[in-house]
C-alpha positions as CSV (number, residue, x, y, z in Angstrom):
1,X,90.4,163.9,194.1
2,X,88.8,160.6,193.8
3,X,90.3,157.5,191.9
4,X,90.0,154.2,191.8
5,X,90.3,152.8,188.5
6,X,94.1,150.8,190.0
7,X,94.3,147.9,192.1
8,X,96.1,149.2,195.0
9,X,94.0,152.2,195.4
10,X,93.4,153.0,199.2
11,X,91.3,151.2,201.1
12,X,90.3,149.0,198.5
13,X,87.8,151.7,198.3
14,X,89.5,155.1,196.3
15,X,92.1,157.7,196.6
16,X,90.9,160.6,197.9
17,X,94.5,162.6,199.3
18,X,96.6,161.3,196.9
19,X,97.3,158.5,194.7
20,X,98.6,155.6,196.3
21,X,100.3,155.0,192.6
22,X,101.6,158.3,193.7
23,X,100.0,161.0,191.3
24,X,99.3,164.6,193.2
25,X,95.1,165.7,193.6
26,X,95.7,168.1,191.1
27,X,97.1,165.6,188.7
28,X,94.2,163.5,189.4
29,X,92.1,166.1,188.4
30,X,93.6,167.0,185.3
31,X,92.9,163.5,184.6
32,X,89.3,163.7,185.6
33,X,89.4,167.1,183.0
34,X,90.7,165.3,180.0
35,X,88.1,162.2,180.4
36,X,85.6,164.7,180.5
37,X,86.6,166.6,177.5
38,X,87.8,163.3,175.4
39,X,83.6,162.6,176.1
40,X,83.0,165.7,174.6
41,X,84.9,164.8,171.6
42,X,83.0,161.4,171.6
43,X,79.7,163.3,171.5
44,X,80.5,165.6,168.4
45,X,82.2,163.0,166.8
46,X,78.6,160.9,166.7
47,X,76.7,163.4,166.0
48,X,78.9,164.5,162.9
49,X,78.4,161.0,162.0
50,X,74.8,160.9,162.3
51,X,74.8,164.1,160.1
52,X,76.9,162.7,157.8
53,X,80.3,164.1,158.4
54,X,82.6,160.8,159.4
55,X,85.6,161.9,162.0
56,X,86.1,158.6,163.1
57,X,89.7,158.5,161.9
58,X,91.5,161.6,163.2
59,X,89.0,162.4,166.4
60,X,90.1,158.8,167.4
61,X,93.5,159.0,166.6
62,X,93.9,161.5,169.1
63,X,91.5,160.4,171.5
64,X,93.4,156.9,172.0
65,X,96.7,159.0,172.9
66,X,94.9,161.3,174.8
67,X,93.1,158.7,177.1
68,X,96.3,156.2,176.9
69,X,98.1,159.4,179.0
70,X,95.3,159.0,182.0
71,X,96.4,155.3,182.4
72,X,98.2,154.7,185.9
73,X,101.3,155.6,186.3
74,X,101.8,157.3,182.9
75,X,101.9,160.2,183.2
76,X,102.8,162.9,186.3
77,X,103.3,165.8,184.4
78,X,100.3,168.5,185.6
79,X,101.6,170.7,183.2
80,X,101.7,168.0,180.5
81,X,98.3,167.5,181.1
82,X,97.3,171.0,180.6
83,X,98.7,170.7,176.8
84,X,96.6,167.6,176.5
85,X,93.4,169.2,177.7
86,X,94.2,172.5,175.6
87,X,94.9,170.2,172.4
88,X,91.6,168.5,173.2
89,X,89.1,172.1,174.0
90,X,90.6,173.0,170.6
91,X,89.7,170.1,168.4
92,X,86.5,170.5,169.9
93,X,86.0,174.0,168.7
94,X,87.0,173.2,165.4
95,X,85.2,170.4,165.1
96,X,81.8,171.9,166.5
97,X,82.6,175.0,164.0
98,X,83.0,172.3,161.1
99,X,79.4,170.3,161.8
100,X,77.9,174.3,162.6
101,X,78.8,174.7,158.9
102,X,78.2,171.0,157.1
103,X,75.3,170.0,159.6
104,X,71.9,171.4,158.2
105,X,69.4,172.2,161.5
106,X,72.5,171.4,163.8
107,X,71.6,173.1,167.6
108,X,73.7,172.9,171.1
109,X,71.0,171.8,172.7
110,X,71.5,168.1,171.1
111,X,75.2,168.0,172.7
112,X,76.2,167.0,175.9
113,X,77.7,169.7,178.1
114,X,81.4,167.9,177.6
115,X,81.0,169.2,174.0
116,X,80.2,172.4,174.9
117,X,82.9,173.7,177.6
118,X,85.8,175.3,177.3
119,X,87.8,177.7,178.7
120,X,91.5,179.5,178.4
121,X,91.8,180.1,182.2
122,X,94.0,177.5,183.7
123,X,92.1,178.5,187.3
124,X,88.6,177.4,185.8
125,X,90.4,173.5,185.3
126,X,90.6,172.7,188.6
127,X,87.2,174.1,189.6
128,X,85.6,172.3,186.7
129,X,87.6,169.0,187.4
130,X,85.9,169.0,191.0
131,X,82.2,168.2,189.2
132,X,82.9,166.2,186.4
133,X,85.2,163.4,187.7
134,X,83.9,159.7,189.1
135,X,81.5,160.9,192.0
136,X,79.5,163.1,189.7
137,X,77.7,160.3,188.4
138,X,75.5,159.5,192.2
139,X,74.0,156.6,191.7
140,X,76.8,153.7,192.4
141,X,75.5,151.2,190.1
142,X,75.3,153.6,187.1
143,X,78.8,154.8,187.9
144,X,80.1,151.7,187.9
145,X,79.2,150.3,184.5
146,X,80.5,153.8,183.1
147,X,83.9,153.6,184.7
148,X,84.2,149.7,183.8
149,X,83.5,150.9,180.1
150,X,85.7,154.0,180.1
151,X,88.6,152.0,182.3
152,X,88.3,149.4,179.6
153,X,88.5,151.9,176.6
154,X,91.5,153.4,178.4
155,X,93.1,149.7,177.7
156,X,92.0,149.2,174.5
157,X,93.5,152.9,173.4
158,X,96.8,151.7,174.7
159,X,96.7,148.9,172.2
160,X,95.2,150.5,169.7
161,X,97.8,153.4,169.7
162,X,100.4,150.7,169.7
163,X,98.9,149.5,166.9
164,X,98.5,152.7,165.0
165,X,102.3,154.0,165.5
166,X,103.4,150.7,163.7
167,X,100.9,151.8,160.8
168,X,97.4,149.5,161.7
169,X,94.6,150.9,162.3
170,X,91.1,150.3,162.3
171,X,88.0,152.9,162.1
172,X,85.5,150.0,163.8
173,X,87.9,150.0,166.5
174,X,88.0,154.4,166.7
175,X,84.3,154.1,166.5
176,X,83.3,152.3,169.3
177,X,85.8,154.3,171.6
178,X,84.1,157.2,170.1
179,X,81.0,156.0,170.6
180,X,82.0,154.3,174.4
181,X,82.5,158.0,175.3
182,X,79.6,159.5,174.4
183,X,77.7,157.1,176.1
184,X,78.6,158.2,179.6
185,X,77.3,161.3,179.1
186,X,73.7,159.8,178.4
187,X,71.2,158.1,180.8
188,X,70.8,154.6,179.4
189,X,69.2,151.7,180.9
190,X,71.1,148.9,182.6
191,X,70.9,146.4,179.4
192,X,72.3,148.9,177.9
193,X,75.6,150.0,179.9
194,X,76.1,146.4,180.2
195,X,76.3,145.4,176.7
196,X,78.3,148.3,175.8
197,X,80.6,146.8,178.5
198,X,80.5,143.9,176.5
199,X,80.9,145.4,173.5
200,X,84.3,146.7,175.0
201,X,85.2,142.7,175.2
202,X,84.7,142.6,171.7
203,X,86.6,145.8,170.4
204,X,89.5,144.8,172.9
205,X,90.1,141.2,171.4
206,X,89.9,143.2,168.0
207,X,92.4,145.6,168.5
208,X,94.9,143.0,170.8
209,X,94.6,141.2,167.3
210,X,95.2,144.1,165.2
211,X,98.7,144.9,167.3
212,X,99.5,141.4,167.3
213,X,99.7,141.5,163.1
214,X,101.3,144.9,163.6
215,X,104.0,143.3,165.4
216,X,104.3,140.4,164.0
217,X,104.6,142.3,160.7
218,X,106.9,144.6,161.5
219,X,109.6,142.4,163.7
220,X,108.3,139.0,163.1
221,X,106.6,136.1,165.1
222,X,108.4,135.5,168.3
223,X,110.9,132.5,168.7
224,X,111.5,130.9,172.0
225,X,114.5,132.8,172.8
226,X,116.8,132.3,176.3
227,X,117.7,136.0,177.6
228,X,121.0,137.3,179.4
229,X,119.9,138.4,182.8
230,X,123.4,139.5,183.8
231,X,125.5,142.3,181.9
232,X,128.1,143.7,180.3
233,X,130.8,145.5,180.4
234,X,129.9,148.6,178.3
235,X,127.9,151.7,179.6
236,X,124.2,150.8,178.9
237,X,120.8,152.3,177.7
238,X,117.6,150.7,179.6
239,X,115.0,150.5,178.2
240,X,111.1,150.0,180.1
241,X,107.4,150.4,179.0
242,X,105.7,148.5,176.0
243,X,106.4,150.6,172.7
244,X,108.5,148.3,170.4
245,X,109.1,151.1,167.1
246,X,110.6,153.0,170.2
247,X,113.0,149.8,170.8
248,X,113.7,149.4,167.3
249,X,114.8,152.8,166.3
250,X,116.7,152.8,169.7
251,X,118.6,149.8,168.7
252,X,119.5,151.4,164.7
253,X,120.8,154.6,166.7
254,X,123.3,152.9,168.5
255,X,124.7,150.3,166.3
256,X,128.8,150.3,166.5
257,X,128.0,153.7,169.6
258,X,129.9,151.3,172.4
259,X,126.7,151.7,174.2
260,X,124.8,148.0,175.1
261,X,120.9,148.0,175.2
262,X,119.2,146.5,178.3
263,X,115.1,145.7,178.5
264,X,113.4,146.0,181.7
265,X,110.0,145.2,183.2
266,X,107.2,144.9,179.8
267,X,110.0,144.9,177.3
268,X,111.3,141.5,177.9
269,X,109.3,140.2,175.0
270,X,111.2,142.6,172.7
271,X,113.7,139.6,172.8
272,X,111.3,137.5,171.3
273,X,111.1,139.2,167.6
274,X,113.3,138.2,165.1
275,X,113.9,141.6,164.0
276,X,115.7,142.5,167.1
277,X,118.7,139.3,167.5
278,X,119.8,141.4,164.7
279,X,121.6,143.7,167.2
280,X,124.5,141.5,169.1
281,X,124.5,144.9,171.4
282,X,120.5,143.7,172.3
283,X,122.6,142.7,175.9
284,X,119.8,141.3,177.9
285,X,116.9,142.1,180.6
286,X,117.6,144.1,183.5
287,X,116.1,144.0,186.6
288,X,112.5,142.6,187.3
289,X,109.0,144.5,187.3
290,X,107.9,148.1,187.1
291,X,107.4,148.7,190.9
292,X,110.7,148.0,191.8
293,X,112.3,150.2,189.5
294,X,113.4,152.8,191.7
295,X,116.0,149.6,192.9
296,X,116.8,148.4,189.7
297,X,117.4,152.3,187.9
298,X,119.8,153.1,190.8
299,X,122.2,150.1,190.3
300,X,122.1,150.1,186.5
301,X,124.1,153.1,186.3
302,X,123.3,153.8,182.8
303,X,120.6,156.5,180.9
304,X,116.6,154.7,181.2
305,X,114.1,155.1,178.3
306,X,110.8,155.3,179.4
307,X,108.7,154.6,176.7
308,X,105.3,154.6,178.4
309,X,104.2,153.2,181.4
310,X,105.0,151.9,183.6
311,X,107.0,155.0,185.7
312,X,106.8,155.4,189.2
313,X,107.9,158.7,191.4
314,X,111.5,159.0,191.6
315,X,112.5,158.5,195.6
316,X,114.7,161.4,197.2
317,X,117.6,159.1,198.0
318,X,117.6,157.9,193.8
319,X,120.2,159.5,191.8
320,X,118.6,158.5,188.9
321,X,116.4,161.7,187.8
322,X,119.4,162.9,185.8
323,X,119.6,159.9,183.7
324,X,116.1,158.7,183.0
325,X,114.0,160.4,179.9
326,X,110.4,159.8,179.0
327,X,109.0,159.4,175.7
328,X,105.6,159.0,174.0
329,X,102.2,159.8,176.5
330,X,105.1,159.2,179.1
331,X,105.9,162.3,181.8
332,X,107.4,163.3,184.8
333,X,108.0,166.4,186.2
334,X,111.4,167.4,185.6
335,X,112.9,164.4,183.5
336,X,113.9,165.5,180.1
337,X,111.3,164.5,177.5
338,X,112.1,163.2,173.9
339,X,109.7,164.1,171.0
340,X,107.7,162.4,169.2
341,X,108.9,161.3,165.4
342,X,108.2,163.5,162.9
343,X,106.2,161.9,160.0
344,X,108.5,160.0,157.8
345,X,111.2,160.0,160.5
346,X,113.0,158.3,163.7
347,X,113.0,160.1,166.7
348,X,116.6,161.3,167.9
349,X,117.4,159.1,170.5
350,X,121.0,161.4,170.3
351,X,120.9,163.0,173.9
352,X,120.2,159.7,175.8
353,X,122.9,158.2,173.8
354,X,125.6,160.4,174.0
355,X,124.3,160.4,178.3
356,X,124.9,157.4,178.2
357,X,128.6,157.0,177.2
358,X,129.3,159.3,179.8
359,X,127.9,156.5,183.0
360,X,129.5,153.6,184.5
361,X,128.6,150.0,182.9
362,X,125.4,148.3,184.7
363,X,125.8,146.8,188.2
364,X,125.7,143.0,188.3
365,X,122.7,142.3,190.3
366,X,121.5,138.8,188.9
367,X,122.6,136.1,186.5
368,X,121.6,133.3,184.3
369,X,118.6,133.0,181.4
370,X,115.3,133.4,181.4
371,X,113.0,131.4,178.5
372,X,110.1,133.1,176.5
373,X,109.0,133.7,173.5
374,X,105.8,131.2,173.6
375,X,103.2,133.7,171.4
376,X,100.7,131.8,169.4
377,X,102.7,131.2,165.9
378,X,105.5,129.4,168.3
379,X,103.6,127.2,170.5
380,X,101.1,126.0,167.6
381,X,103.8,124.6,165.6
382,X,104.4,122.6,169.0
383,X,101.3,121.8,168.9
384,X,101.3,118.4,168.1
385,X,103.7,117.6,171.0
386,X,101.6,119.8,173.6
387,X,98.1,117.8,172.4
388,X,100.1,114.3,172.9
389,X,100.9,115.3,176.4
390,X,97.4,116.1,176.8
391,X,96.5,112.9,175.9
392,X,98.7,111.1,178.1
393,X,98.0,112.3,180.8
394,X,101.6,113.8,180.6
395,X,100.0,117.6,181.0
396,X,97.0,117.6,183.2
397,X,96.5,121.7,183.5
398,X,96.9,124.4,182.2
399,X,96.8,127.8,184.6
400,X,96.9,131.2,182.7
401,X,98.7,133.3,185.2
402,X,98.8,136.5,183.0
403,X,98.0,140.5,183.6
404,X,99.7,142.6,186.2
405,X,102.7,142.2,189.3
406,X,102.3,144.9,192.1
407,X,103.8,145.5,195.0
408,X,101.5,144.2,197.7
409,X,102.5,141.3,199.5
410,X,99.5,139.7,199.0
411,X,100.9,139.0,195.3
412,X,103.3,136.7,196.8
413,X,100.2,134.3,196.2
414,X,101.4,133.7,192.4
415,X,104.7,133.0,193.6
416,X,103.2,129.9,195.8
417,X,100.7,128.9,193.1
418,X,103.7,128.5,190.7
419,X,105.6,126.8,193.2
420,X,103.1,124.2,194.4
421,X,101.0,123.7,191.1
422,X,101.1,119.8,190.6
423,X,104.6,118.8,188.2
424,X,101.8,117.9,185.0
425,X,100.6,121.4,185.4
426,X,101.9,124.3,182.7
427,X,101.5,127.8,183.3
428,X,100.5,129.7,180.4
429,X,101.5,133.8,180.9
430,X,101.6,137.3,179.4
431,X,102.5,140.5,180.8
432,X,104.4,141.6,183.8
433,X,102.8,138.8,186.4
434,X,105.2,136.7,185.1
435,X,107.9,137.8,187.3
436,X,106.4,136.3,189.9
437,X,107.8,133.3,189.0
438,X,110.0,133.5,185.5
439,X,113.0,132.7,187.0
440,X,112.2,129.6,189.2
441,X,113.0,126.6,188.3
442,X,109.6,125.0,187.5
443,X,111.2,122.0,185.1
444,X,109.3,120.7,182.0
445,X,107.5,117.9,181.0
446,X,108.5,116.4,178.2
447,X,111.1,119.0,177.0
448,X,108.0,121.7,177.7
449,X,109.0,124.7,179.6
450,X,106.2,124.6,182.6
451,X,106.3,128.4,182.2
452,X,104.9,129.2,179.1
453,X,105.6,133.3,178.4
454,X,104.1,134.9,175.5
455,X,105.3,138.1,175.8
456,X,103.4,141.6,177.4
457,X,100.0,142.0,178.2
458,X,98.7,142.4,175.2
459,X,99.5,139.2,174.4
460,X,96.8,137.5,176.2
461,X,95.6,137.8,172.7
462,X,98.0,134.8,172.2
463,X,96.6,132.9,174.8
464,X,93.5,133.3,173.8
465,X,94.4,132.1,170.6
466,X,96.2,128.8,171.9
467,X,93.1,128.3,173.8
468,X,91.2,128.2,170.8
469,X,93.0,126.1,168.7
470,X,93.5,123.7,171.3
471,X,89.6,123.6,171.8
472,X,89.1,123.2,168.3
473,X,91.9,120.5,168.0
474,X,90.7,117.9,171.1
475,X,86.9,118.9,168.9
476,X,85.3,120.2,171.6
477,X,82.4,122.6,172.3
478,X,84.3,125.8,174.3
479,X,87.7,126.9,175.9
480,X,85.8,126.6,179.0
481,X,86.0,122.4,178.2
482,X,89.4,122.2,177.8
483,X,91.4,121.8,181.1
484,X,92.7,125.3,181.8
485,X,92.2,127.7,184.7
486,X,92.5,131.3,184.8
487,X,94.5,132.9,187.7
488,X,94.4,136.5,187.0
489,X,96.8,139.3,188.9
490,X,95.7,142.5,187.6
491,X,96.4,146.1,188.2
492,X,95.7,148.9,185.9
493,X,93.3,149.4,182.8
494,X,95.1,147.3,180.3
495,X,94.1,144.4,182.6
496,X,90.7,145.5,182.4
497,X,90.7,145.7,178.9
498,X,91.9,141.9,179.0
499,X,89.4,140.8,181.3
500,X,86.4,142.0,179.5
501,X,88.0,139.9,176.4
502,X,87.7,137.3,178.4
503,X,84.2,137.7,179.4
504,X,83.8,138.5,175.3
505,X,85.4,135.3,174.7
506,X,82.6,133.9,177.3
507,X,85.6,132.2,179.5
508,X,83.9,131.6,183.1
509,X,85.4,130.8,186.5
510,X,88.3,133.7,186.6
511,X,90.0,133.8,189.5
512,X,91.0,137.0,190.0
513,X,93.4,138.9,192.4
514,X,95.0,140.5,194.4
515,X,91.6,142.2,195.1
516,X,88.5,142.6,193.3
517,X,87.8,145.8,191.3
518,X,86.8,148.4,194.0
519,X,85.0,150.1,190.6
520,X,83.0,147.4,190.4
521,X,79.7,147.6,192.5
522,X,78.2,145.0,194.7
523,X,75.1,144.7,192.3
524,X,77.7,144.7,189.4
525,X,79.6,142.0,190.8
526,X,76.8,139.4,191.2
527,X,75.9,139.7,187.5
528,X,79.6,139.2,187.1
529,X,79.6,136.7,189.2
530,X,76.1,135.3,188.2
531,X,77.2,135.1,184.4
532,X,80.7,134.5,184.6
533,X,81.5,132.9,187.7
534,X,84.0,135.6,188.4
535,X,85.6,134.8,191.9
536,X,88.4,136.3,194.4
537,X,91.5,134.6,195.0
538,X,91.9,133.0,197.9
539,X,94.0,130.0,199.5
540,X,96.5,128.7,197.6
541,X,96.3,125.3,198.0
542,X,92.7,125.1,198.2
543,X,92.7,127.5,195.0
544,X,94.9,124.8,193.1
545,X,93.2,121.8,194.0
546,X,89.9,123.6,192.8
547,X,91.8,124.5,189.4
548,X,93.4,120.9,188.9
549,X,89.7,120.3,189.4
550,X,88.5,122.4,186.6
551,X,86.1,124.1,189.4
């Protein structure tokens, strides 16, 4: 095997035994197997276009599932995989069967050999993963535009199938995955791999806007809210990952059932949306971040819902296994598995429920509130008061501190950013990095939280958005004027997919950590760095007084 599309990956260099995330070599190559066939798909599906056949709709419907399952720590299931990649060699044989019959002069020797192979024998996977995965493509520079482009579609599909199972979609955004694809199987110049890279800036800010309306439209724009970190004393139902219809038919189910919910790690934010202080059995959040789950599942006692990523391997001293299920692109060897909804209905969330009455109430690990709820719609109708403190002199900074927690130590450098940033500085975040430093007592100024959350990852969009208007509100040129700093923890392809709508949005000076991308290339860096003024993190005091700087 060979990975290295996660921050932790060994060496700083790529897994090559086994994932340090924890996935098996075979896994790994299963994963390799699907990218290589979802290419395939990407090829037929552009050449159909070209011939006038448009697939854009259900090709990428599938294909944004189908690479969301490859993200890390999604999915451990090897024989879950082998569906995915037998689902995918058999849309391609009935699609290349379809443009055989509707494309006039249509010949094999136009596609791409992704298009082309299949095969029944389980055997032949394995073999076949061994030459198609990253290290197939020699030349270091090459290979690592393509895996920056196909790490950042593998965000974007997260979103975009987020988006899609609340009812939005958008062929532009199908398209350019599609067409993102297809491109790695072709040898383009550099100008070319790097503006498709850019191009994935683009498509990712589109589709983070797209699932911000399809939240908001469904649930609501979020409300700063104050969350129960401490429980009840009711058997509960955790619930972890991102997928809010999940949370939402979740909550219906087990109205009046004596059963409290619980959020945990990226579904904090579900607190947020109006939709869901419907449910007085909504209890609180649970626990901290993803990577210390194995911890926080033990002590809650109760049945855990994971609804995507992120899940980690269940220790051998965790009692757990029997009470956590997986739903969505979510798997794990030998954890039940709820299906998907069938069209025009909820799933049945009935076996987890009726589990659950069965288990002792959580086990009081932490109390108190948390604050959040600081999306776009909420902190522009503070707007006013935040562009007074500006003026002041009141707010000096702002630091986005979005993306990704992890568990290396090194992260502890958040933790001492938030703790030593200047008292007229406000951290601006998104996403799991937050709990870094959600629950310290960082004060306000002027009745504003210093720790400005806006909700999960996705919701960079948010900041990006409060950037804007704040640029456009104080008249000036670009967000890179204002006086905010990026501080950026990342750690699988979701951050990536934010990053490069950063770059999109032409935002320079990202400081960016634990560890650079080891994807990334030393001659890809310097244009990174030449362009965008991309740089590690590094000391944290000399980091902050460079930010409070605006340098």
């Amino acid at each position: 095997m060979f990975c290295f599309q996660c921050q932790e990956t060994a060496k700083g260099t790529g897994c090559t035994v086994k994932g340090v995330c924890g996935k098996n070599d075979t896994t790994s190559n299963l994963q390799d197997l699907l990218i290589f066939n979802l290419k395939g798909i990407g090829v037929l599906a552009q050449k159909a276009k070209e011939g006038g056949v448009d697939v854009t709709r259900e090709a990428g419907s599938f294909v944004i599932k189908a690479l969301f399952t490859t993200i890390t720590n999604v999915n451990f299931d090897d024989d879950n995989l082998v569906q995915w990649i037998n689902q995918a060699q058999q849309y391609k044989k009935e699609l290349k069967a379809r443009l055989d019959a509707n494309i006039k002069g249509f010949g094999e020797e136009k596609l791409a050999e992704a298009a082309l192979w299949t095969s029944d024998n389980e055997a032949d996977f394995q073999k076949k993963a061994a030459t198609v995965g990253v290290l197939a493509t020699e030349n270091e520079d090459v290979r690592s535009l393509r895996e920056l482009l196909i790490l950042g579609l593998k965000g974007i599909a997260a979103y975009a199938d987020h988006a899609a199972i609340l009812g939005v979609e958008n062929d532009e955004i199908y398209d350019f995955i599609l067409k993102g694809l297809a491109s790695t199987t072709q040898d383009l110049s550099v100008d070319e791999m790097v503006g498709l890279v850019l191009k994935a800036g683009e498509c990712a800010v589109t589709t983070m806007a797209a699932l911000d309306q399809a939240n908001t439209t469904a649930y609501g724009n979020p409300e700063i809210t104050e969350v129960n970190i401490g429980v009840g004393d009711k058997p509960g139902i955790l619930i972890s990952g991102h997928d809010l219809k999940d949370m939402e038919e979740l909550l219906e189910q087990t109205k009046d059932s004596g059963v409290d919910i619980y959020t945990h790690g990226e579904m904090l934010p579900a607190h947020y949306y109006p939709a869901f202080k419907k449910f007085p059995h909504l209890k609180g959040n649970y626990g901290s971040s993803w990577w210390k789950q194995n911890e926080d599942f033990e002590t809650f006692n109760g049945v855990i819902l994971m609804t995507t990523n992120c899940i980690i391997p269940i220790k051998s001293k965790n009692t757990y296994q029997e009470r956590i299920f997986t739903t969505g692109v979510a798997a794990y060897p030998g954890v039940k598995h709820i299906a998907d909804r069938e069209e025009g209905k909820s799933k049945d969330f009935s076996a987890i429920i009726e589990k659950a009455k069965t288990c002792a109430p959580p086990q009081e690990i932490e109390t108190g509130k948390i604050v959040g709820g600081f999306a776009h719609n909420q902190v522009l109708a503070l707007a006013d008061k935040v562009i007074e403190a500006v003026k002041s002199g009141a707010i000096k900074r702002f630091v986005v501190m979005a993306g990704c927690d992890g568990r290396q130590k090194g992260r502890g450098y958040f933790t001492e950013v938030a703790e030593k940033l200047p008292k007229d500085a406000v951290i601006l975040t998104a996403g799991c990095a937050k709990y870094r430093y959600n629950k310290l007592n960082l004060g306000d100024i002027g009745g504003i939280p210093r720790v400005l959350d806006a909700g999960q990852c996705n919701d960079c969009y948010s900041l990006a958005v409060i950037a804007i208007k704040l640029k456009e509100a104080f008249g000036l040129a670009h967000i890179n004027d204002l006086p905010i700093s990026f501080d950026i923890g990342w750690y699988e392809q979701k951050a990536v997919a934010v990053l490069l709508a950063l770059l999109h949005l032409e935002v320079k000076g990202i400081r960016l950590g634990p560890s650079l991308p080891a994807f990334v290339s030393p001659a890809v860096l310097k244009v990174l760095v030449e362009n965008f003024d991309i740089k590690p993190i590094g000391d944290v005091e000399k980091d902050i007084e460079a930010m409070m700087q605006g340098k």
